[in-house]
VOBA-1610 file (N, C-alpha, C; in pm, whole numbers, padded with zeros to 5 digits, always signed):
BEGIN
Unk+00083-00119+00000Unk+00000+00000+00000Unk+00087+00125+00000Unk+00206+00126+00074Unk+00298+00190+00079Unk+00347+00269-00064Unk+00394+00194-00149Unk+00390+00184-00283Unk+00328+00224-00361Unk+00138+00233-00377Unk+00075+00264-00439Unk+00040+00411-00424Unk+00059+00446-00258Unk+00030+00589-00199Unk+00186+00700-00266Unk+00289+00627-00283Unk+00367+00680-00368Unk+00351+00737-00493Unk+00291+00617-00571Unk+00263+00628-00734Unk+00146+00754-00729Unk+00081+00727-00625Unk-00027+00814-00658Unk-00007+00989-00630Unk+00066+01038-00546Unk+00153+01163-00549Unk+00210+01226-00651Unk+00145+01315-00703Unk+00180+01362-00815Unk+00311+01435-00791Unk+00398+01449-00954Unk+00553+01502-00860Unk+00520+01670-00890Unk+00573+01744-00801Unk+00558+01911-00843Unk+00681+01944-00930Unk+00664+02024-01055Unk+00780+02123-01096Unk+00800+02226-00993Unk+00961+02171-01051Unk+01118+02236-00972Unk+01085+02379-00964Unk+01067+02444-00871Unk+01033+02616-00880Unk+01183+02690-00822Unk+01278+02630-00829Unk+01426+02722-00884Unk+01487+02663-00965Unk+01571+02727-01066Unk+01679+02712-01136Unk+01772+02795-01104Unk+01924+02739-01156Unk+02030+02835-01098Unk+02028+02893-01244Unk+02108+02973-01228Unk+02095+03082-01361Unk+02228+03098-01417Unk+02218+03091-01546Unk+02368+03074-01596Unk+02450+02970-01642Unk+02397+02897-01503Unk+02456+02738-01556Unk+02593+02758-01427Unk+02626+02898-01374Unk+02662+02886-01255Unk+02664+02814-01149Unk+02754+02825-01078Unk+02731+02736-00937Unk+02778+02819-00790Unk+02741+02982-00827Unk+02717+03065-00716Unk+02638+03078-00611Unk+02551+02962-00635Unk+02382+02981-00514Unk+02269+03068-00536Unk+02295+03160-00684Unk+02165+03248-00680Unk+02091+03147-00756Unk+01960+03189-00757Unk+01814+03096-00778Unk+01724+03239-00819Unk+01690+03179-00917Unk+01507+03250-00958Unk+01393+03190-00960Unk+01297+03211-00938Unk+01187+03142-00915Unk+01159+03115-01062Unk+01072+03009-01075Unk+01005+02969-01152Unk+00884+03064-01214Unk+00811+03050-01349Unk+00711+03135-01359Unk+00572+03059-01334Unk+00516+03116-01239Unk+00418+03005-01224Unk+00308+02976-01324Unk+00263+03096-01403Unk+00215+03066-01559Unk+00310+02976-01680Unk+00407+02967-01637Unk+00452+02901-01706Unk+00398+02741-01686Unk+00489+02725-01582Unk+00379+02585-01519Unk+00302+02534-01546Unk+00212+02621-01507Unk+00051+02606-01544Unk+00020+02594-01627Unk+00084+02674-01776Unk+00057+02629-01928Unk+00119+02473-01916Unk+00213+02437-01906Unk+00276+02298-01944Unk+00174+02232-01882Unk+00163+02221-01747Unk+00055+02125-01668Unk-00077+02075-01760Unk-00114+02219-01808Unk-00242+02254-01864Unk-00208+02132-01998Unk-00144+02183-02033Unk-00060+02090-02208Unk-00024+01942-02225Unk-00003+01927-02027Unk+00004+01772-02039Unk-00124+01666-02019Unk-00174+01774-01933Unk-00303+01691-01880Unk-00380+01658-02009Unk-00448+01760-02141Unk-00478+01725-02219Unk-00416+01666-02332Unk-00297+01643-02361Unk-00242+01488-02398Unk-00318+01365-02270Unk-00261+01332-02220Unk-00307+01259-02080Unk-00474+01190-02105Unk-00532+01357-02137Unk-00700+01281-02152Unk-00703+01242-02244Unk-00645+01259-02378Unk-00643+01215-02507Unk-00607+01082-02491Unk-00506+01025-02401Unk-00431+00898-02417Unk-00483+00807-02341Unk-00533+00856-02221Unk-00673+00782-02166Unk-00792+00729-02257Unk-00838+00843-02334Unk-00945+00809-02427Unk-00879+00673-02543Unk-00748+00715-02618Unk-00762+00627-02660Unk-00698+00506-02576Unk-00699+00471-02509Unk-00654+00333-02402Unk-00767+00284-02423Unk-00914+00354-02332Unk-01031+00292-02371Unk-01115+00258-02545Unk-01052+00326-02605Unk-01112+00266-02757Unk-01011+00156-02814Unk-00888+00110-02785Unk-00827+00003-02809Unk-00908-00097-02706Unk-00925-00086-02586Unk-00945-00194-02541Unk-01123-00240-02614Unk-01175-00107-02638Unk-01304-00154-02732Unk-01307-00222-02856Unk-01216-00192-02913Unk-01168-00238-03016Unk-01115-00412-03036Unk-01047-00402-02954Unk-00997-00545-02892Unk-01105-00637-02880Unk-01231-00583-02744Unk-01327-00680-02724Unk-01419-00699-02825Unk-01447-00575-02931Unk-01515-00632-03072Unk-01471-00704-03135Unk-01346-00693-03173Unk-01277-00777-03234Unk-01266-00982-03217Unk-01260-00935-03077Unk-01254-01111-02949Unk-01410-01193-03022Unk-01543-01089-03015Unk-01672-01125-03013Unk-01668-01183-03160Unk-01614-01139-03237Unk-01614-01160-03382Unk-01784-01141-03454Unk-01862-01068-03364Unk-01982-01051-03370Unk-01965-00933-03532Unk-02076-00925-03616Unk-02021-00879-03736Unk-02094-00739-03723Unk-02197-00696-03580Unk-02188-00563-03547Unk-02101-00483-03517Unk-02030-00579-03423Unk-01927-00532-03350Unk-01777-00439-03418Unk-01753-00586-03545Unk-01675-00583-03628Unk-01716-00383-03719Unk-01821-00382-03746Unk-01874-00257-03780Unk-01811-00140-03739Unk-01848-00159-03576Unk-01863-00069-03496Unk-01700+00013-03495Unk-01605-00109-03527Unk-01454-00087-03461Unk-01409+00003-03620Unk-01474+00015-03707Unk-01480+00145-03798Unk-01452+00236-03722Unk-01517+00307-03687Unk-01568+00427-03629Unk-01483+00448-03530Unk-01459+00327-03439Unk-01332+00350-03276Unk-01230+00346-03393Unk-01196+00321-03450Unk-01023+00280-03492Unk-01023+00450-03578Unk-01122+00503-03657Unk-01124+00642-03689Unk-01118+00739-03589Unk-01217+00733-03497Unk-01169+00839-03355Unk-01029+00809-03318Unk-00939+00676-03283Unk-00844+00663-03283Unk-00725+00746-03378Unk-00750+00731-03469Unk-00687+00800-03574Unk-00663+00963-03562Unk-00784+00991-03535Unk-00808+01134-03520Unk-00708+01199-03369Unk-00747+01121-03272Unk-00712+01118-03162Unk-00548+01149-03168Unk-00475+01032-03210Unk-00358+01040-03265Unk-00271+01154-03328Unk-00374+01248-03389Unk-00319+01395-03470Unk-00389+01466-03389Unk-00464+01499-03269Unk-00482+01569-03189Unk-00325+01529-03048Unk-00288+01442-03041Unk-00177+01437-02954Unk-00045+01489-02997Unk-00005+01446-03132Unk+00087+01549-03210Unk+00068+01701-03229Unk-00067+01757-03278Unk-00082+01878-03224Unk-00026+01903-03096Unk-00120+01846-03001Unk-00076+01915-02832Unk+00030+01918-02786Unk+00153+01825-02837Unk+00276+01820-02840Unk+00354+01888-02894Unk+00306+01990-03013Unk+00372+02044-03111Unk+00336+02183-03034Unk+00254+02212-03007Unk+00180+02348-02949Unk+00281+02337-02765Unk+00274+02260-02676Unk+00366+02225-02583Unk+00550+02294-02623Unk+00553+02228-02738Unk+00709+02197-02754Unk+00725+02403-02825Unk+00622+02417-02907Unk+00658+02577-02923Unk+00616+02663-02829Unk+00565+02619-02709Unk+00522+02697-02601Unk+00636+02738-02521Unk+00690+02598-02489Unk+00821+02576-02421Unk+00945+02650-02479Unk+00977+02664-02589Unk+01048+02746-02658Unk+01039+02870-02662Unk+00937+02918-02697Unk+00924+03069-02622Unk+00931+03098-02537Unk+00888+03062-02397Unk+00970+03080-02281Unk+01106+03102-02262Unk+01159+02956-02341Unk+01333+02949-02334Unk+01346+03084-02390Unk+01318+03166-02501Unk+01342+03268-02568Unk+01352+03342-02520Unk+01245+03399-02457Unk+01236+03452-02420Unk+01237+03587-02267Unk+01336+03461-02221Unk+01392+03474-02067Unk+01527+03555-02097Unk+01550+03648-01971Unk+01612+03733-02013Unk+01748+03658-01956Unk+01874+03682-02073Unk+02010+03620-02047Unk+02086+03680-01921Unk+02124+03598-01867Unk+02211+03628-01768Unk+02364+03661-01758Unk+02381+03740-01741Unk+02546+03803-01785Unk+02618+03688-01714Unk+02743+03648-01710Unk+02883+03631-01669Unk+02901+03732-01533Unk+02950+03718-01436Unk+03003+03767-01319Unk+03133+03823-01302
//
């Protein structure tokens, strides 16, 4: 149980970095909108990948039934699948240029 109360603790982003790449001890905080966009960016990948977990496993049990509704039906899941799939590359692509502007956009830190 020990174990599971672990897994289940979500981990927090690191709210200092040293700056520079130094190893003087100064620290800046984190932006907490920043955060919050990524958080925001992962969770909906996350629901996307949830969703499709449950349409494979639908897919699967139509498939098992060999029932020739069923067989039908896994049209339509294996297309939401599909779709699903280029909605996670989006959210990843939109993430990954989010993240980059930030990097950009942070102001450089001189040399000492």
């Amino acid at each position: 149980m020990e174990e599971r109360s672990k897994k289940q603790r979500r981990r927090q982003p690191a709210t200092t970095t040293t700056t520079g790449g130094e190893s003087d001890g100064e620290v800046e905080e984190g932006d907490p909108e920043v955060w919050a966009s990524l958080n925001k960016g992962f969770r909906q990948v996350q629901s996307v990948l949830d969703r499709n977990r449950l349409l494979i496993q639908q897919v699967n049990e139509n498939q098992q039934s060999r029932m020739h509704d069923n067989m039908v039906k896994n049209v339509s899941l294996i297309q939401e699948l599909n779709g699903n799939i280029s909605k996670v590359v989006s959210l990843y692509s939109d993430l990954n240029t989010n993240f980059t502007n930030v990097c950009q956009q942070r102001p450089k830190h001189s040399s000492k």
